[in-house]
C-alpha positions in Angstrom: 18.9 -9.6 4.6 20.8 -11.7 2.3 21.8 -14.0 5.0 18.8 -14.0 6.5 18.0 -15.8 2.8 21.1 -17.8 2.9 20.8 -18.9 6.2 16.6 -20.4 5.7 17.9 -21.6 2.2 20.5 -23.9 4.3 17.9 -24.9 6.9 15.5 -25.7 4.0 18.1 -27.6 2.4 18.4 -29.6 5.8 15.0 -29.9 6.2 14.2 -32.1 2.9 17.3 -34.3 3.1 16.2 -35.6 6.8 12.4 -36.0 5.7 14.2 -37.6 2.5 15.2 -40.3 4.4 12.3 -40.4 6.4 9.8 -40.9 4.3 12.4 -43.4 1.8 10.2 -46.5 1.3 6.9 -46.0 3.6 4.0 -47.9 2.5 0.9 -45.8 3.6 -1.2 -48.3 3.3 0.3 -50.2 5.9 0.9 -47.2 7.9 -2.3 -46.2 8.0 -3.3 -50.0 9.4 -0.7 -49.4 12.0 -1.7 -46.2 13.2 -5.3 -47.4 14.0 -4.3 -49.8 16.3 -3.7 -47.0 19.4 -5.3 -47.6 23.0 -7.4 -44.5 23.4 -7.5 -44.3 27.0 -3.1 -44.2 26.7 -3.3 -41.8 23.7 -5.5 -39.1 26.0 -2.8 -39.9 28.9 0.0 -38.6 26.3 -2.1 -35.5 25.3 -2.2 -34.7 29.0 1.4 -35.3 29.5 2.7 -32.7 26.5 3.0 -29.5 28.7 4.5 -31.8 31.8 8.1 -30.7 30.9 6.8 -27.4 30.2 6.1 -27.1 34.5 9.4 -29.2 35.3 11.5 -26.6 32.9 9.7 -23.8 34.7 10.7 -25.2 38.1 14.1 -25.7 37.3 14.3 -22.0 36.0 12.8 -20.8 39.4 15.0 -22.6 41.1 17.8 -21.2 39.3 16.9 -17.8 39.6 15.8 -18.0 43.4 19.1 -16.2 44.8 17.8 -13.3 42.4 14.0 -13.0 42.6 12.6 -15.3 45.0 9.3 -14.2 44.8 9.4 -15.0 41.0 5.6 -16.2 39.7 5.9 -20.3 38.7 3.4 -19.2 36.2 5.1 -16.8 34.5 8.2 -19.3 33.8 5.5 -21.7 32.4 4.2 -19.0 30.2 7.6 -18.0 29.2 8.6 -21.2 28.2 5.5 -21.7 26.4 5.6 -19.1 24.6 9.5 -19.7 23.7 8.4 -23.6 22.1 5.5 -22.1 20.6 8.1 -20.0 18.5 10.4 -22.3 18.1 8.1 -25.2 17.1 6.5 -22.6 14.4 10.1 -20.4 12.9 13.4 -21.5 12.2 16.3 -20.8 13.6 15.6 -21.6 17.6 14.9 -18.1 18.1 12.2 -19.5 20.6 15.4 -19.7 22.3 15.7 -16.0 23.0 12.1 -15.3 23.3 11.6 -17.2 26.7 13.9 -15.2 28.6 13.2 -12.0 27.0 9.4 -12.3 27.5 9.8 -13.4 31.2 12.9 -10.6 31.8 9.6 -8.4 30.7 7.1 -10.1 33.2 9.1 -9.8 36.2 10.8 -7.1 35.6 14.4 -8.7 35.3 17.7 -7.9 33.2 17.4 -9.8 29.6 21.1 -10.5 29.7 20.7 -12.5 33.3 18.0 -14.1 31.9 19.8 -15.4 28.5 22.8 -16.7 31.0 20.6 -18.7 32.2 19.4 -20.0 29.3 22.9 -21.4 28.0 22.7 -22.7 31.0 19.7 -24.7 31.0 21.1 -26.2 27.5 24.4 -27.2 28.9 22.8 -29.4 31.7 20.0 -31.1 29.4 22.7 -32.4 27.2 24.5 -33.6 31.0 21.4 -35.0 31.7 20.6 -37.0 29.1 24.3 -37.8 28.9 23.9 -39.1 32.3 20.7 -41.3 31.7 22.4 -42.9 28.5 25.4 -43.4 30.1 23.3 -45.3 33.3 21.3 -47.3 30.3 24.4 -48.8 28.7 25.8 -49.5 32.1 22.8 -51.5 33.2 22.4 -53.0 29.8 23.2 -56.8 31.3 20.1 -56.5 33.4 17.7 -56.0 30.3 19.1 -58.1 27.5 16.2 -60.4 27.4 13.7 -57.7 27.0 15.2 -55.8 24.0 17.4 -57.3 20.9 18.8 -54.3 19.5 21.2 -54.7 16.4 24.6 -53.9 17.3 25.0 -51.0 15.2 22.6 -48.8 17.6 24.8 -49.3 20.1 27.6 -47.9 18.0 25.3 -44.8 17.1 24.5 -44.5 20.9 28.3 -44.5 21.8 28.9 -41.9 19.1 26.3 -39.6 19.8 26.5 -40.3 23.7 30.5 -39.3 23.0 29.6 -36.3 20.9 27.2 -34.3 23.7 29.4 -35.2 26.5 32.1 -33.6 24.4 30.1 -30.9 23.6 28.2 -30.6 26.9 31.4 -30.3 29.1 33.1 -27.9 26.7 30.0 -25.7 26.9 30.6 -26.1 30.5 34.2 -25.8 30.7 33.5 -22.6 28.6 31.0 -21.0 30.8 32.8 -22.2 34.0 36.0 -20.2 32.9 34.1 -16.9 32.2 32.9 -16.8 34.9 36.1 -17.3 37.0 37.6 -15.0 35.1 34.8 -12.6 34.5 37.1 -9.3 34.7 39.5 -10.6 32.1 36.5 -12.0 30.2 35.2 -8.3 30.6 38.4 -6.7 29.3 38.4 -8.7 26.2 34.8 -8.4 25.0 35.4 -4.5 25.6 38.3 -5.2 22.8 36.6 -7.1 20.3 33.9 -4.3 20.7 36.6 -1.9 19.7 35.5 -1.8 16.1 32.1 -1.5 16.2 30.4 2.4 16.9 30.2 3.6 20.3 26.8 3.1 21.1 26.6 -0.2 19.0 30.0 -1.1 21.5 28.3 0.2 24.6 24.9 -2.3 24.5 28.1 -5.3 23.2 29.8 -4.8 26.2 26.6 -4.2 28.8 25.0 -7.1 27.5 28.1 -9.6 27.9 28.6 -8.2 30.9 25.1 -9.0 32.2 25.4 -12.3 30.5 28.8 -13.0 33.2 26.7 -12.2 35.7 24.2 -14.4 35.0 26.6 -17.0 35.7 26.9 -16.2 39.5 24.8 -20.0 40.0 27.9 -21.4 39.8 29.0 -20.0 43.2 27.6 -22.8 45.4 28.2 -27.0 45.0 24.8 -27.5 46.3 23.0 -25.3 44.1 24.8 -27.1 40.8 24.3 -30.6 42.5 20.1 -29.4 42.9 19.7 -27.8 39.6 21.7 -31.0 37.9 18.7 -33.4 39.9 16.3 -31.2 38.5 17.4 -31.5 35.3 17.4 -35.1 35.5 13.6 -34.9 37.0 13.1 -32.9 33.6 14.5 -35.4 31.6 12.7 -38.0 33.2 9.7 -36.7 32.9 9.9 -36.4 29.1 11.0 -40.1 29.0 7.8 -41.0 30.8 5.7 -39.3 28.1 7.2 -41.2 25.4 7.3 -43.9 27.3 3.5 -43.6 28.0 3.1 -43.0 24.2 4.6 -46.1 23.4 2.1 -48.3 25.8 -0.6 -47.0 23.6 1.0 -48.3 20.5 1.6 -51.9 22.3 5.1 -51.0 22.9 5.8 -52.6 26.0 8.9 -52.5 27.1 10.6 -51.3 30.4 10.7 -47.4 31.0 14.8 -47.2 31.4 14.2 -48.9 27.1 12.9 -45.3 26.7 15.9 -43.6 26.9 18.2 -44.1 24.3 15.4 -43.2 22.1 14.7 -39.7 23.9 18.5 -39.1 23.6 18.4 -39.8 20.1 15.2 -37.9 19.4 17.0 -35.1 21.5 19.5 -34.3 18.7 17.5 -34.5 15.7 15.4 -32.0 17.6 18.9 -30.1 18.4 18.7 -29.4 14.7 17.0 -25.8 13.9 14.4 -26.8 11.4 10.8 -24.8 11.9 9.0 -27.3 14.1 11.8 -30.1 14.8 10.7 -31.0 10.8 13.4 -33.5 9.6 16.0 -34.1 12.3 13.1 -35.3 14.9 11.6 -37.4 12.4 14.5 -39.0 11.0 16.3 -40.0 14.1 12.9 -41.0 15.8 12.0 -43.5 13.0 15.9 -44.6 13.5 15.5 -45.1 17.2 11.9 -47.1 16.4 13.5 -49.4 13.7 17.2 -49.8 15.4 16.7 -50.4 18.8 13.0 -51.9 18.7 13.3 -53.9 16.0 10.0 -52.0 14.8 8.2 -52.2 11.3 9.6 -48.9 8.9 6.5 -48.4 8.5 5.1 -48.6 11.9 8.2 -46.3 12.9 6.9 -43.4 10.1 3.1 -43.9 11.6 4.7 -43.1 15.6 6.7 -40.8 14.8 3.8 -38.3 12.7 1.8 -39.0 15.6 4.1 -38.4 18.5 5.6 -35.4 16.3 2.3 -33.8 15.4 0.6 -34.2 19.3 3.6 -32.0 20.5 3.4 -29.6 17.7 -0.4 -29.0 18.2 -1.1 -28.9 22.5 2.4 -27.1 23.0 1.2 -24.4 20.1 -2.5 -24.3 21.1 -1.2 -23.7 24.9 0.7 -21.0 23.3 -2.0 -19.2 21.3 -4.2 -19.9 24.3 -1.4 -17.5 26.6 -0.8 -15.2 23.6 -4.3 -14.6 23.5 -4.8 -14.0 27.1 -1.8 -10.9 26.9 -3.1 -9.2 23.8 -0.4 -10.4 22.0 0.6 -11.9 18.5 3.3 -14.5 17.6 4.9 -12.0 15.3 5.4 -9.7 17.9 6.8 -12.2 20.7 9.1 -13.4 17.8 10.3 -9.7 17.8 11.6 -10.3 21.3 13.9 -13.3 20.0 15.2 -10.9 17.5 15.9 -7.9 19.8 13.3 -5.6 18.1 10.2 -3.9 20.6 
């Protein structure tokens, strides 16, 4: 209990420092003026657009659990994932996280471990997507000078943060690659480090890592990984577009590859596990608006409450809306994150 404390204490802490900085210097008055001036027609587009990465997500997830349940429902993955935002968008911690694969392990009948595999795995190749997209933007970056005059210290941030989630990406991969080639030795030291722990405490350690090993059996086949990293792409794509949309309504016009670097950059302050993205999204949102548009502070603070507060409102509604339709609460799916019934 008194880490659970220490640990929202932390994320608290983290919270108000980013939102600090955010909100350093806005002028409401002008940020009011700014956020009138939205085309309607593009602002209804972006509402529609929220739960497109929602179906992508769920597609990919299908697709990657195809060689073990190839009847599995589309619409239970969207509800899944749903569901697991919902959570995440509302507690800290991410525990969203666990709750998607739990709560669809429970609709089709599948092993929770498998499920949370895949799940480390659908993290690993976001961060190689996006990875991949920024790396294609600064490559082309000749070809759209003369639509964008970005200050040379983005580019520097993009380099370092573009350095950082390869790093971390291909560890993560590296990592989960070697368990799985070396899933019996991977199974004989878990079963060690378990040694301390109670027998039955030890037994669930060991049956869930061993599940979680097994999850990783996508990696057998080249095509498979070459497919799921295209869909992951089409994911990521997909959320660019939206912003990208969103941006058109605010006269933003620029071309849609000038979305990306902001989406990556958006993508870790969202990485951060504040309740609903608070802080980290915001502050390296209003960064990307300012450094590598050029745009108004105070224009930057106006987009990003909007663009922040649509995806907080249709993804959570969706989610009541499902929630609702199951007899269930949001207390209880959070349960499921926390590996309670």
């Amino acid at each position: 209990m008194a880490n659970r404390k220490l640990n929202y204490l932390i994320i608290i802490l983290i919270t108000a420092v980013f939102l600090w900085f955010f909100f350093k210097s806005v002028n409401w008055a002008e940020t009011w003026r700014y956020l009138r001036q939205v085309n309607p027609v593009l602002m209804v587009f972006t509402l529609l657009l929220v739960p497109l990465h929602l179906v992508t997500r769920s597609i990919r997830w299908k697709f990657l659990l195809w060689p073990l349940k190839s009847d599995l429902k589309l619409w239970n993955a969207v509800e899944a994932n749903t569901v697991g935002f919902t959570v995440t968008l509302i507690f800290p911690g991410r525990v969203g996280e666990l709750v998607r694969p739990v709560y669809l392990a429970r609709k089709e009948k599948l092993s929770s471990g498998y499920l949370i595999g895949t799940i480390v795995v659908e993290r690993a190749f976001d961060m190689f997507a996006m990875c991949f997209l920024l790396g294609v933007f600064l490559v082309v970056r000749p070809f759209y000078g003369s639509f964008l005059q970005t200050r040379p210290e983005a580019y520097s941030n993009l380099y370092f943060w573009g350095k950082v989630g390869l790093g971390l990406s291909g560890l993560l991969f590296m990592v989960i690659l070697a368990i799985y080639i070396l899933k019996d030795k991977a199974g004989k030291i878990i079963s060690f480090l378990a040694r301390p722990f109670p027998e039955k405490i030890r037994a669930k350690i060991v049956a869930f890592a061993l599940e979680f090993i097994e999850g990783l059996k996508f990696f057998h086949s080249f095509l498979r990984l070459l497919g799921y990293f295209s869909l992951s792409l089409i994911v990521w794509l997909g959320i660019c577009f939206f912003y990208w949309v969103f941006f058109l309504a605010y006269g933003l016009k620029i071309p849609f590859v000038l979305s990306i670097p902001y989406v990556f950059l958006t993508m870790v302050g969202a990485s951060i596990p504040t309740p609903g993205m608070a802080g980290g999204f915001d502050y390296f949102s209003k960064l990307g608006f300012t450094s590598l548009y050029g745009l108004d502070p105070n224009l930057a603070v106006g987009m990003t409450i909007v663009i922040h507060s649509v995806q907080i409102l249709v993804t959570c509604a969706l989610g009541y809306v499902i929630l609702w339709k199951n007899g269930l609460s949001l207390f209880q799916v959070r349960k499921l994150g926390e590996g309670k019934n």
